[in-house]
Biopython code that builds the backbone (N, CA, C, O; Angstrom):
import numpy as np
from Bio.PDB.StructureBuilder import StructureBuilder

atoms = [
    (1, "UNK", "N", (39.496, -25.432, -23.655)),
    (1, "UNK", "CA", (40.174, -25.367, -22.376)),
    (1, "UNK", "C", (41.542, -26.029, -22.438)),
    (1, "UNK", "O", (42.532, -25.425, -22.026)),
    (2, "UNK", "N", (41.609, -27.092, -22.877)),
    (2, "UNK", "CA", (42.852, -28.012, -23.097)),
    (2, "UNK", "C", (43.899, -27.430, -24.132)),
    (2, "UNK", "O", (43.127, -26.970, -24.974)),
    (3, "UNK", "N", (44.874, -27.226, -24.487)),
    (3, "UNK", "CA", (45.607, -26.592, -25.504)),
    (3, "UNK", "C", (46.647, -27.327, -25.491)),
    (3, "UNK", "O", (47.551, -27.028, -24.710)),
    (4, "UNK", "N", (46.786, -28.545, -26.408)),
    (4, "UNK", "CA", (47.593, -29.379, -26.379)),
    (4, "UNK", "C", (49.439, -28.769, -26.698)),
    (4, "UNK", "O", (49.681, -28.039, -27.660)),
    (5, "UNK", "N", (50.378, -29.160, -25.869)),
    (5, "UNK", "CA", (51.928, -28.352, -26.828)),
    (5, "UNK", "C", (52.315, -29.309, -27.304)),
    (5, "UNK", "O", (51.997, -29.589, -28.460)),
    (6, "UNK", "N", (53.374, -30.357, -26.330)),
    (6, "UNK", "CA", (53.868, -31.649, -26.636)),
    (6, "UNK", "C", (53.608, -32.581, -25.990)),
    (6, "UNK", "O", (52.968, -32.290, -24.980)),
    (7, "UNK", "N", (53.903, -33.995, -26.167)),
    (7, "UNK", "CA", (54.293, -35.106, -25.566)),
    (7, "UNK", "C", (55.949, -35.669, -25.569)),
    (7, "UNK", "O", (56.908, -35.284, -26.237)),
    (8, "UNK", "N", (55.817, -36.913, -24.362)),
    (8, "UNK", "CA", (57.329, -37.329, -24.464)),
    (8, "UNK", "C", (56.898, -38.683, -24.364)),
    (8, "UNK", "O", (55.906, -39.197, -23.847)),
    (9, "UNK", "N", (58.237, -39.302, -25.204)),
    (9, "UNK", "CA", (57.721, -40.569, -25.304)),
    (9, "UNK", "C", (57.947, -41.450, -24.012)),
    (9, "UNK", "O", (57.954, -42.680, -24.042)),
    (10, "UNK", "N", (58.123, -40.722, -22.923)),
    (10, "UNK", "CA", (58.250, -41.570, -21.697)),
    (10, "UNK", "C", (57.451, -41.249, -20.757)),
    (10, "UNK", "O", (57.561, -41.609, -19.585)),
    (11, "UNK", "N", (56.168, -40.198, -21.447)),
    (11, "UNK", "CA", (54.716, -39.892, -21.261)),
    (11, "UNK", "C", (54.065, -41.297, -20.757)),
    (11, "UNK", "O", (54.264, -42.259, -21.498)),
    (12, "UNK", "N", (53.294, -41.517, -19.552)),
    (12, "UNK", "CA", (52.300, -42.766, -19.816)),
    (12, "UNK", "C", (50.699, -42.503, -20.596)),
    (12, "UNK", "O", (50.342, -41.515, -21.237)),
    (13, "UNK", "N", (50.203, -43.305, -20.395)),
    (13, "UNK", "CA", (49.166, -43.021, -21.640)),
    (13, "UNK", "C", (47.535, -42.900, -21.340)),
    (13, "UNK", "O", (47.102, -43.599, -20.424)),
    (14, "UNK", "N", (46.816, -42.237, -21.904)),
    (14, "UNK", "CA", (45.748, -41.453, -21.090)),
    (14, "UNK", "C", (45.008, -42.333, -22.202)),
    (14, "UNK", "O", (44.874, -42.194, -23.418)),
    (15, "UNK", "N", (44.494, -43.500, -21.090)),
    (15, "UNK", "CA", (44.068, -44.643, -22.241)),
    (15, "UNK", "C", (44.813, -45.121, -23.104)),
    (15, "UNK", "O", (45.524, -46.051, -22.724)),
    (16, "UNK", "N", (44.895, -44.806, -24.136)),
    (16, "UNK", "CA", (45.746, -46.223, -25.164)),
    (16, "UNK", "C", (46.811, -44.767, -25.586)),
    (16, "UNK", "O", (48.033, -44.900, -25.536)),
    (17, "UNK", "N", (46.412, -43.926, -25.838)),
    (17, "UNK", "CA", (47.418, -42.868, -26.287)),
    (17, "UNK", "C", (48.198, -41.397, -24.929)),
    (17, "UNK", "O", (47.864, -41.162, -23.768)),
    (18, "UNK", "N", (48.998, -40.908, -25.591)),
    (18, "UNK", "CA", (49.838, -39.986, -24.777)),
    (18, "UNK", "C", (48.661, -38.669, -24.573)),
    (18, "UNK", "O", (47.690, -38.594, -25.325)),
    (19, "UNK", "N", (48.821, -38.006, -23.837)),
    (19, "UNK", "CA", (48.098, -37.025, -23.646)),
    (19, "UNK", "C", (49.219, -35.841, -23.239)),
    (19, "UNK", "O", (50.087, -35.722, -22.374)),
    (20, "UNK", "N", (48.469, -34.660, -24.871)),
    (20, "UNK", "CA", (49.505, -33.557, -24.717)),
    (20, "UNK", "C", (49.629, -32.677, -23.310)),
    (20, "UNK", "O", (48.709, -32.174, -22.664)),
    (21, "UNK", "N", (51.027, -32.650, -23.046)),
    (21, "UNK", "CA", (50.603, -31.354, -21.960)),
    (21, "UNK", "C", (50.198, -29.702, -22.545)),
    (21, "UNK", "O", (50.192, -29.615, -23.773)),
    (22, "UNK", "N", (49.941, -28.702, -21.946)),
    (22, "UNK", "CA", (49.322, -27.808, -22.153)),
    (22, "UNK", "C", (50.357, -26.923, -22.653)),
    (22, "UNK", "O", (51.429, -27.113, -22.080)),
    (23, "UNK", "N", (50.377, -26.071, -23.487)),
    (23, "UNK", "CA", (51.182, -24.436, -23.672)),
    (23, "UNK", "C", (51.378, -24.316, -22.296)),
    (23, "UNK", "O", (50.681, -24.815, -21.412)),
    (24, "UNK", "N", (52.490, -23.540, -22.156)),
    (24, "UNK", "CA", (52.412, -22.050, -21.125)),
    (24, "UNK", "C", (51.442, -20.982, -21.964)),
    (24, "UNK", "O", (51.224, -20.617, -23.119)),
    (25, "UNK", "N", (50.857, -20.642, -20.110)),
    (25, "UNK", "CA", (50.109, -18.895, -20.843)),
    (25, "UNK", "C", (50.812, -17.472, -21.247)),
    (25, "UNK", "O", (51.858, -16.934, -20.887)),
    (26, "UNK", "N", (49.956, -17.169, -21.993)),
    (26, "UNK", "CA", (50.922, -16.016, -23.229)),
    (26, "UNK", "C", (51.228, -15.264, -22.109)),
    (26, "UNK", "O", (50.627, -15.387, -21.042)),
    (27, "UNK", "N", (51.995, -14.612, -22.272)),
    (27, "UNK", "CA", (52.036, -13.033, -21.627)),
    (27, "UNK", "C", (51.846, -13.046, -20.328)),
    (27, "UNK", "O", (50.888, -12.460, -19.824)),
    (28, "UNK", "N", (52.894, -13.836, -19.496)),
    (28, "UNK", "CA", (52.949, -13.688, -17.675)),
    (28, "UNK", "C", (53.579, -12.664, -17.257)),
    (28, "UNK", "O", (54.691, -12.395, -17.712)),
    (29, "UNK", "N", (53.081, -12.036, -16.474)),
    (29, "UNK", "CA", (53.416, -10.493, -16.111)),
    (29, "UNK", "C", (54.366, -11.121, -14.649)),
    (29, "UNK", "O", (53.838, -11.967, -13.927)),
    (30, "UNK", "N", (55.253, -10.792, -14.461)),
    (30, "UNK", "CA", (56.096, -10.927, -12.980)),
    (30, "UNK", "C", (55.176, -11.014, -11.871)),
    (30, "UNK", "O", (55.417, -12.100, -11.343)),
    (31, "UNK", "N", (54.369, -10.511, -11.327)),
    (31, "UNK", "CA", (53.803, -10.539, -10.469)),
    (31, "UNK", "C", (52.065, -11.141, -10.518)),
    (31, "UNK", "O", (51.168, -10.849, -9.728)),
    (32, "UNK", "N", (52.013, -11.805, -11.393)),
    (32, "UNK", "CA", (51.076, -12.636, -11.461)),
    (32, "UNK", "C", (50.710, -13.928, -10.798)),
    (32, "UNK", "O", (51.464, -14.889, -10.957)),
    (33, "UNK", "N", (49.807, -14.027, -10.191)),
    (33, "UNK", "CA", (49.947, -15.688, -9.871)),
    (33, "UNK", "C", (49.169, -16.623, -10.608)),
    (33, "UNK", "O", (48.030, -16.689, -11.070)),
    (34, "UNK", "N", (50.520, -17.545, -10.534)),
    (34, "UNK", "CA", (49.912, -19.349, -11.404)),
    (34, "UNK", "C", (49.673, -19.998, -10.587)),
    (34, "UNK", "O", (49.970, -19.607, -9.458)),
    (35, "UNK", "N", (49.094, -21.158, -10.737)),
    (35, "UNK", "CA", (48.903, -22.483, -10.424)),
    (35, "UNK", "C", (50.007, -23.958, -11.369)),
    (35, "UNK", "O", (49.550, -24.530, -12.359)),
    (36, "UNK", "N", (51.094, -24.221, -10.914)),
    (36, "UNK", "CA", (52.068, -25.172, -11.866)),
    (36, "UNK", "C", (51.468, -26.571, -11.070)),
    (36, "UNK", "O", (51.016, -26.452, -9.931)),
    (37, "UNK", "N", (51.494, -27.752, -11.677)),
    (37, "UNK", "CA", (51.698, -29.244, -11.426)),
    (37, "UNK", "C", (52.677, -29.377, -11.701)),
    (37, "UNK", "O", (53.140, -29.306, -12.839)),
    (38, "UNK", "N", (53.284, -29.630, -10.603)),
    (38, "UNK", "CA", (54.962, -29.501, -10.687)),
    (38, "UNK", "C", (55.665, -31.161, -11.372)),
    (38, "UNK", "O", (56.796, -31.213, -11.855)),
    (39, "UNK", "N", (55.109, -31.893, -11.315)),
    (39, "UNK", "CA", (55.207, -33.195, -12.834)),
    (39, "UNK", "C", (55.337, -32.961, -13.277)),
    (39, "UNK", "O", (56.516, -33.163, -13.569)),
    (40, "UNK", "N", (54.407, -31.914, -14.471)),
    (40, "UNK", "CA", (54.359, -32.222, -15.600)),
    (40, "UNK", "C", (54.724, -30.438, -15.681)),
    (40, "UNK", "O", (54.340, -30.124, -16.808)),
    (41, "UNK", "N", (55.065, -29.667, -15.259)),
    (41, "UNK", "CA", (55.289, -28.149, -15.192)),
    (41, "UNK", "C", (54.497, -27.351, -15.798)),
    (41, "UNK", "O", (55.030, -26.345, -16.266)),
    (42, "UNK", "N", (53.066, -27.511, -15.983)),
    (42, "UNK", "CA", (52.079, -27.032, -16.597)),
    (42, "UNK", "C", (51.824, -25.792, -15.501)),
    (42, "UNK", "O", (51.875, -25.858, -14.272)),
    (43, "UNK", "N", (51.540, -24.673, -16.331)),
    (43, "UNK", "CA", (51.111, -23.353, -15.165)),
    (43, "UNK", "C", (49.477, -23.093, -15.788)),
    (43, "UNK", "O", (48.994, -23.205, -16.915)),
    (44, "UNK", "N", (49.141, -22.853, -14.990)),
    (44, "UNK", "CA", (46.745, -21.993, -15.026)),
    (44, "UNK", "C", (47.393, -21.084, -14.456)),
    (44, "UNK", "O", (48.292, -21.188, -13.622)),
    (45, "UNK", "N", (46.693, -19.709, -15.149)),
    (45, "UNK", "CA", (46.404, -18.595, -14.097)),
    (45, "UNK", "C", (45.260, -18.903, -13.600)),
    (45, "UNK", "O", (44.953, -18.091, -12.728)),
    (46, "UNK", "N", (44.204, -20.002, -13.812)),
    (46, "UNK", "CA", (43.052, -19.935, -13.541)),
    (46, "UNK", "C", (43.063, -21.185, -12.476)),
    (46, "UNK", "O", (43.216, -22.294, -12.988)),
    (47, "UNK", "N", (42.932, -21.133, -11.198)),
    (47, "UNK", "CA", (42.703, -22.169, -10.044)),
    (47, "UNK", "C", (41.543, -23.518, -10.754)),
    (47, "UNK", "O", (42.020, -24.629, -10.983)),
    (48, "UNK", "N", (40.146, -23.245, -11.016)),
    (48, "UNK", "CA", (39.410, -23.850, -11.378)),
    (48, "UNK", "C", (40.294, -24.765, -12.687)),
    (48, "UNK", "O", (40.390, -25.990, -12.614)),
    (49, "UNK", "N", (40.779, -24.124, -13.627)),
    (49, "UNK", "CA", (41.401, -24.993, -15.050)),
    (49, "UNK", "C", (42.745, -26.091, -14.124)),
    (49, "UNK", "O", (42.946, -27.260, -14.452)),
    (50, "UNK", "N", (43.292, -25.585, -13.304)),
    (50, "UNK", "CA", (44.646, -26.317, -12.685)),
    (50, "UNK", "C", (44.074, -27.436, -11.807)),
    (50, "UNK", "O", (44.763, -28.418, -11.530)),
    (51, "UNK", "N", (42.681, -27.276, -11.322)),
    (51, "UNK", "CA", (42.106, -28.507, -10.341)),
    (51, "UNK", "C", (41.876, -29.097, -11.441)),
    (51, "UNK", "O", (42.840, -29.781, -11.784)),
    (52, "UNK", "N", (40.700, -29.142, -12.400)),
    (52, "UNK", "CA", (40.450, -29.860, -13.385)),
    (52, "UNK", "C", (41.331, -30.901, -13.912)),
    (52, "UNK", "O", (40.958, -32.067, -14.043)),
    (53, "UNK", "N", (42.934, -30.327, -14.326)),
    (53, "UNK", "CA", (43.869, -31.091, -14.759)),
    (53, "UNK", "C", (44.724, -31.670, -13.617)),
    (53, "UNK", "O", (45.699, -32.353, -13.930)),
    (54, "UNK", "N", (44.533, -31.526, -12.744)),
    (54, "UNK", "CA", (45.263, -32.196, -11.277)),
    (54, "UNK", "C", (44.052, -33.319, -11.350)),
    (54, "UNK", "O", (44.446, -34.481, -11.453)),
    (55, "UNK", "N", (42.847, -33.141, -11.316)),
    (55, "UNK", "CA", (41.825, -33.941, -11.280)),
    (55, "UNK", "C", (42.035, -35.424, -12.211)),
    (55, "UNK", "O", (41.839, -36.638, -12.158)),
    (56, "UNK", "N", (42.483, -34.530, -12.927)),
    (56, "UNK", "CA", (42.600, -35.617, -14.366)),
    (56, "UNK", "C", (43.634, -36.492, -14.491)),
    (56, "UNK", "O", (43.418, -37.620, -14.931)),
    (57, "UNK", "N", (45.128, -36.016, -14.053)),
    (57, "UNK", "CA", (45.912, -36.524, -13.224)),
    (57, "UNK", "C", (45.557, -37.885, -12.410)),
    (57, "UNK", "O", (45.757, -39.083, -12.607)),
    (58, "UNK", "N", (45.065, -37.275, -11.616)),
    (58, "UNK", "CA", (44.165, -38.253, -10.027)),
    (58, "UNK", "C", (43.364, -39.197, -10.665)),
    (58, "UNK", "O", (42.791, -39.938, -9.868)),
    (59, "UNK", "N", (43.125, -39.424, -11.902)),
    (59, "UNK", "CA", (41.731, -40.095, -12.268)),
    (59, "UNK", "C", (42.914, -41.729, -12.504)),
    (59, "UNK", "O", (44.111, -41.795, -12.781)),
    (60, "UNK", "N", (42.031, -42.661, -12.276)),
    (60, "UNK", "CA", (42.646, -44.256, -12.359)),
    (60, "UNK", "C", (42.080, -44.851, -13.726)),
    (60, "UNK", "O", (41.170, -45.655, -13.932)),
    (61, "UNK", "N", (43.213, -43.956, -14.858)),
    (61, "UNK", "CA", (42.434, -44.348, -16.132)),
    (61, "UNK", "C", (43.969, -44.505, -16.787)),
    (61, "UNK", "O", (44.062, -44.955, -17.929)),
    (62, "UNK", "N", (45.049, -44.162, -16.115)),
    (62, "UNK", "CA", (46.235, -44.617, -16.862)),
    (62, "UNK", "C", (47.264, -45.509, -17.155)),
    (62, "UNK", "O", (47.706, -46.119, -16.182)),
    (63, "UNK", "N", (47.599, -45.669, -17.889)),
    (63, "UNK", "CA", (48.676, -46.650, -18.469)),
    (63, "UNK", "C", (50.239, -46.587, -18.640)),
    (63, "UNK", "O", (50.746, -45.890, -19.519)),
    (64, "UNK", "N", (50.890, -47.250, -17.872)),
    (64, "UNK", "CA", (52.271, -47.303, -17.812)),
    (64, "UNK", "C", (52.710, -47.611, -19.323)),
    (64, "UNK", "O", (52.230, -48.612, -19.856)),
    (65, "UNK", "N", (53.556, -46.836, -20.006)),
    (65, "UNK", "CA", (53.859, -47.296, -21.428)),
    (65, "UNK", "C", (54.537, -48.757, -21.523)),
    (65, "UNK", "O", (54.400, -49.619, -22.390)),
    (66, "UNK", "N", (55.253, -48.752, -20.436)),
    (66, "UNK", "CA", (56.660, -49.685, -20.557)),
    (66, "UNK", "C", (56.019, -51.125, -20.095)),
    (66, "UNK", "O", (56.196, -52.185, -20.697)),
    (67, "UNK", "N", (55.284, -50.958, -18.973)),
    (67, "UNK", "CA", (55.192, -52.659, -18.197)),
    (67, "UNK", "C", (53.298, -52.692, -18.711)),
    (67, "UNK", "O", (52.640, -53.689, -18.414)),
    (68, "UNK", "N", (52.678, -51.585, -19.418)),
    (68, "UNK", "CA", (51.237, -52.283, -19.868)),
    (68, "UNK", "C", (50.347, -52.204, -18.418)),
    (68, "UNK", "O", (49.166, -52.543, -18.486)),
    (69, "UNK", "N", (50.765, -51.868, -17.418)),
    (69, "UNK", "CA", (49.934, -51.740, -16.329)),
    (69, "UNK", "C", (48.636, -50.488, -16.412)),
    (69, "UNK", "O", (48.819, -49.271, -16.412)),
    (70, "UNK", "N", (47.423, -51.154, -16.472)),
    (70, "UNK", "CA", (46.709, -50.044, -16.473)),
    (70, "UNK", "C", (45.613, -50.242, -14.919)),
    (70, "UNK", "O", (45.612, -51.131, -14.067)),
    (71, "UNK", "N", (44.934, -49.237, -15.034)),
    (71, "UNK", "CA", (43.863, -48.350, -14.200)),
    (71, "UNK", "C", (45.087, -47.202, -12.877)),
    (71, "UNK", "O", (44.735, -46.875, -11.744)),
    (72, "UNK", "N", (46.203, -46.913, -13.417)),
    (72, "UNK", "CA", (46.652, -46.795, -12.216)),
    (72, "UNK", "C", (46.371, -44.723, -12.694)),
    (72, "UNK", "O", (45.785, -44.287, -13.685)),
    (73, "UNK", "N", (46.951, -44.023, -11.712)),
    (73, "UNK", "CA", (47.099, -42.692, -11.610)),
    (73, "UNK", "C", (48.037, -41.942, -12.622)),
    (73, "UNK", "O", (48.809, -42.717, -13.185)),
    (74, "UNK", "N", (48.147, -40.777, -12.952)),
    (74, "UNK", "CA", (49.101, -40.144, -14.045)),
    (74, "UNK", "C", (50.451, -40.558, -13.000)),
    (74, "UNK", "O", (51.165, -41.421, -13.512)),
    (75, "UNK", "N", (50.885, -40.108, -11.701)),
    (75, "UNK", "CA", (51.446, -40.354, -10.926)),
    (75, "UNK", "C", (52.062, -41.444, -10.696)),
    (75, "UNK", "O", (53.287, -41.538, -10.780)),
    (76, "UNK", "N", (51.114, -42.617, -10.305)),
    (76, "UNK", "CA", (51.701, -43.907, -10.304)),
    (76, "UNK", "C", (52.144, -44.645, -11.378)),
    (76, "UNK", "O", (52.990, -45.539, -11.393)),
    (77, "UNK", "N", (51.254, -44.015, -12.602)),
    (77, "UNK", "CA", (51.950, -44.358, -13.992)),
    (77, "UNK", "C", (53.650, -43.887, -14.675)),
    (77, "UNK", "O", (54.389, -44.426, -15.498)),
    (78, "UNK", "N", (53.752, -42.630, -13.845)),
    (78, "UNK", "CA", (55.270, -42.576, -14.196)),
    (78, "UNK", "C", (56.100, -42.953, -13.170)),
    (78, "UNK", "O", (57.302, -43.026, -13.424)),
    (79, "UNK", "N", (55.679, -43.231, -11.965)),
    (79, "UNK", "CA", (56.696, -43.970, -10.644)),
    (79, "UNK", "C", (56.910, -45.624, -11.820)),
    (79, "UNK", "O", (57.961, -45.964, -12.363)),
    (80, "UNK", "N", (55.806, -46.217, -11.889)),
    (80, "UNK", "CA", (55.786, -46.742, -12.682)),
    (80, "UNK", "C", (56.840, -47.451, -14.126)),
    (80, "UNK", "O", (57.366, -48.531, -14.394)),
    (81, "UNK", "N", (56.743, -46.369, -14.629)),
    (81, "UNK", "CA", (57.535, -46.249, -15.935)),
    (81, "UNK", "C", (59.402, -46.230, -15.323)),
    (81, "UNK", "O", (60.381, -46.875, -15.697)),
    (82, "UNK", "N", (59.202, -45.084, -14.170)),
    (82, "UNK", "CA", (60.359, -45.050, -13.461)),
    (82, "UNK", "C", (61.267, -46.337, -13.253)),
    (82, "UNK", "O", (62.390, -46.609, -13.678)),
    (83, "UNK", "N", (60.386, -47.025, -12.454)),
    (83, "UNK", "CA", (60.998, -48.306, -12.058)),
    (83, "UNK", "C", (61.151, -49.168, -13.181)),
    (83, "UNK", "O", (61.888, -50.137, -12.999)),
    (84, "UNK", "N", (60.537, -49.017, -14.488)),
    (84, "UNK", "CA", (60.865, -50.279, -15.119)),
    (84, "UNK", "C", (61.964, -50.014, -15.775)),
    (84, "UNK", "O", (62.802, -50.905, -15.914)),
    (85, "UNK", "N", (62.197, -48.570, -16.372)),
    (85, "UNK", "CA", (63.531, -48.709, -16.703)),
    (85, "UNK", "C", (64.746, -48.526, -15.785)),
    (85, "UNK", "O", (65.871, -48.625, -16.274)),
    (86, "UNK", "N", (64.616, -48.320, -14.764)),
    (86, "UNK", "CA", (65.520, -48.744, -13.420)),
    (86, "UNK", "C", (65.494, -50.501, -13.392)),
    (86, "UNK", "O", (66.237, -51.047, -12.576)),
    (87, "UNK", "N", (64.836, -51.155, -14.076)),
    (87, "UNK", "CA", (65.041, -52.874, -14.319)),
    (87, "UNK", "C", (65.466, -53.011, -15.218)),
    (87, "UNK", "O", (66.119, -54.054, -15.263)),
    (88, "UNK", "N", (65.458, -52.336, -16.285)),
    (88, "UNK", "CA", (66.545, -52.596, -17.344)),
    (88, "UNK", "C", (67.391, -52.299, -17.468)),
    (88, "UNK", "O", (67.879, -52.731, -18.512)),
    (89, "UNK", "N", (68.245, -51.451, -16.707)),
    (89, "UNK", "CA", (69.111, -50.960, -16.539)),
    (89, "UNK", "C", (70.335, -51.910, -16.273)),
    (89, "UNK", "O", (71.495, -51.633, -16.580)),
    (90, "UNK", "N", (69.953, -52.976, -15.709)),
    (90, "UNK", "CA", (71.226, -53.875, -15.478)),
    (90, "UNK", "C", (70.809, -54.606, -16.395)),
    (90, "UNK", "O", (71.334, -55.670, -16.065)),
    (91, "UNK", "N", (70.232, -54.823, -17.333)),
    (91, "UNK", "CA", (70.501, -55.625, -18.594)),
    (91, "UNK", "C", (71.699, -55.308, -19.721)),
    (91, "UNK", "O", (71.461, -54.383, -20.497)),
    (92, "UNK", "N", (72.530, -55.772, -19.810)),
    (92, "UNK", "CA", (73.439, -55.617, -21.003)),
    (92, "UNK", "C", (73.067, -55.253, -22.359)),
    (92, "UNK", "O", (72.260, -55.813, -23.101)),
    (93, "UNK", "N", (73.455, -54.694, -22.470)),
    (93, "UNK", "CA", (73.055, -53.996, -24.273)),
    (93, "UNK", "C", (72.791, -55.121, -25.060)),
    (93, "UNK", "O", (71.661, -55.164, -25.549)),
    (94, "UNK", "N", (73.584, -56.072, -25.310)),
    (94, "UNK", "CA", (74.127, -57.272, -26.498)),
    (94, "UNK", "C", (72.827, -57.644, -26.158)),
    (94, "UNK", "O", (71.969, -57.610, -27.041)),
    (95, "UNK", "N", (72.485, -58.055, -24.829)),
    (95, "UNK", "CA", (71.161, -59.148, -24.203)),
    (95, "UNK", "C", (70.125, -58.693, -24.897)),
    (95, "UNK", "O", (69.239, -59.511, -25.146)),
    (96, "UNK", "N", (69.955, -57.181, -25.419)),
    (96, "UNK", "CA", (68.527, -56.895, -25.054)),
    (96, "UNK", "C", (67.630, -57.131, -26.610)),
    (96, "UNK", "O", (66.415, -57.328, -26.584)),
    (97, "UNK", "N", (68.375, -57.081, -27.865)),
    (97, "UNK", "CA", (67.555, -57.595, -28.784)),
    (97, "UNK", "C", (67.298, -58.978, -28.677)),
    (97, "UNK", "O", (66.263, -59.304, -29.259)),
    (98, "UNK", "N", (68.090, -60.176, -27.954)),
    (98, "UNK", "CA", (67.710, -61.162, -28.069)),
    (98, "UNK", "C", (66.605, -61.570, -27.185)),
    (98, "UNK", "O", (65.592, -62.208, -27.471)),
    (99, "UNK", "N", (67.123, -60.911, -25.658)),
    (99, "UNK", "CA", (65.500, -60.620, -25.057)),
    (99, "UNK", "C", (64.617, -60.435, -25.755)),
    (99, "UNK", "O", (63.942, -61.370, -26.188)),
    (100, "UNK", "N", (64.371, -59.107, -26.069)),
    (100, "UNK", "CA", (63.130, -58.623, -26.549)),
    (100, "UNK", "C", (62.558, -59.568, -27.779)),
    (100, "UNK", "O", (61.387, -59.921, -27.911)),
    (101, "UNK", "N", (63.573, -59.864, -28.575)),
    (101, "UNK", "CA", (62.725, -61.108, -29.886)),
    (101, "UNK", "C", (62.070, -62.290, -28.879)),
    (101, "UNK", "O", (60.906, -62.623, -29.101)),
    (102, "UNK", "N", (62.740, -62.868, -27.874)),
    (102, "UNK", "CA", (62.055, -64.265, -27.569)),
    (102, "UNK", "C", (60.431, -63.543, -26.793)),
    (102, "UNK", "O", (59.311, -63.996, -27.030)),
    (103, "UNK", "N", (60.648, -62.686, -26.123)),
    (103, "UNK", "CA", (59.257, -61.899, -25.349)),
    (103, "UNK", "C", (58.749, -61.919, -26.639)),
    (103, "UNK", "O", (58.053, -62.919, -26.815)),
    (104, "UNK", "N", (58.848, -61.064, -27.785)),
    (104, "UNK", "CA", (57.617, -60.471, -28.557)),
    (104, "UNK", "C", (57.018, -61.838, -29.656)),
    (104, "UNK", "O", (55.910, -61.817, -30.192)),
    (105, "UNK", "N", (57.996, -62.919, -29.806)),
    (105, "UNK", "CA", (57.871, -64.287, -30.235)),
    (105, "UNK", "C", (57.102, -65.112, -29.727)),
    (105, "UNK", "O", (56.497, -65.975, -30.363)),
    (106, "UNK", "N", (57.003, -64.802, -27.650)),
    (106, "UNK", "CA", (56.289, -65.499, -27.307)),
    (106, "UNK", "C", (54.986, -65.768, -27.448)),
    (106, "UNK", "O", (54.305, -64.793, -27.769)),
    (107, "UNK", "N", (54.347, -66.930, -27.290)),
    (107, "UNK", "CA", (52.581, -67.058, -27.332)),
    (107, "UNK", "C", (51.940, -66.828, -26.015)),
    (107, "UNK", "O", (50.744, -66.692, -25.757)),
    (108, "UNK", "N", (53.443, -66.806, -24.878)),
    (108, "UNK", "CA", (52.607, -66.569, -23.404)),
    (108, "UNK", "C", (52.053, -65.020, -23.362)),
    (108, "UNK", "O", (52.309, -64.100, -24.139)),
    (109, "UNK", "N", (51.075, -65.038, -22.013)),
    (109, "UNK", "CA", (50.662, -63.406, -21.896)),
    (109, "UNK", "C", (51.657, -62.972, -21.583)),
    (109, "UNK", "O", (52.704, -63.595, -21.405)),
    (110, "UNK", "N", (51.397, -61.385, -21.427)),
    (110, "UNK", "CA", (52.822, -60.730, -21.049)),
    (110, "UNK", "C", (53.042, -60.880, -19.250)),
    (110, "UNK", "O", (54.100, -60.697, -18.648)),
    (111, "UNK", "N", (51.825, -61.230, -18.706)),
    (111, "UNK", "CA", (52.230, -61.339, -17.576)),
    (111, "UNK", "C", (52.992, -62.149, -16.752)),
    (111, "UNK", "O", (53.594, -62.039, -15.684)),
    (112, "UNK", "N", (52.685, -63.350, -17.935)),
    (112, "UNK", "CA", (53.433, -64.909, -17.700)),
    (112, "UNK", "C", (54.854, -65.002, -17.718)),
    (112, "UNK", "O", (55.354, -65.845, -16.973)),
    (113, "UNK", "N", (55.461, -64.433, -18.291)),
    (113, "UNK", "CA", (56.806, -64.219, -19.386)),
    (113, "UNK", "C", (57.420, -63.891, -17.641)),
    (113, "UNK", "O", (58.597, -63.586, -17.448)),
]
sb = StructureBuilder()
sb.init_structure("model")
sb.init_model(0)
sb.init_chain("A")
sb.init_seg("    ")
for serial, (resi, resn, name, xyz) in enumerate(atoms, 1):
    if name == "N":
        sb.init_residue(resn, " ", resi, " ")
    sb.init_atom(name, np.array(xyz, "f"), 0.0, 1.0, " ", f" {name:<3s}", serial, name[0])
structure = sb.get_structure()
């Protein structure tokens, strides 16, 4: 049922890893109807296969890549992801390896930091 194409690395993570999105289906005739999740632009001709993966979506099993936040939604996981690099964004370039060495140096949790 699943037919993996690609991932992006600003994908959040379906559990510890990325989860491929689907092919497009072969051979769409103009006047056919799909079902798209307009996120992730995946099209079903099949209603039942497009709930399933909306379902899956909806499920509170995902992980923000960037801030480590998990149980949240595919959804809230990329609002998520959204905002954190909208926080780094005003960090200065020069800043950010020295940032990032003292964070990944640290012994605190990441939540502490």
């Amino acid at each position: 049922f699943f037919r993996p194409c690609i991932t992006f690395s600003s994908m959040p993570l379906f559990g510890r890893r990325p989860l491929a999105f689907l092919s497009p289906p072969d051979r769409l005739s103009p006047d056919e109807e799909i079902f798209v999740i307009d996120e992730t632009k995946e099209a079903f001709r099949n209603y039942e296969d497009y709930i399933r993966r909306v379902d899956l979506y909806r499920l509170p099993c995902w992980t923000c890549k960037l801030t480590n936040q998990t149980n949240l939604t595919y959804f809230k996981a990329l609002k998520s992801e959204e905002n954190a690099r909208k926080g780094q964004a005003h960090i200065k370039r020069c800043f950010k390896k020295t940032i990032l060495s003292m964070v990944h140096h640290s012994g605190d949790r990441f939540d502490e930091i």
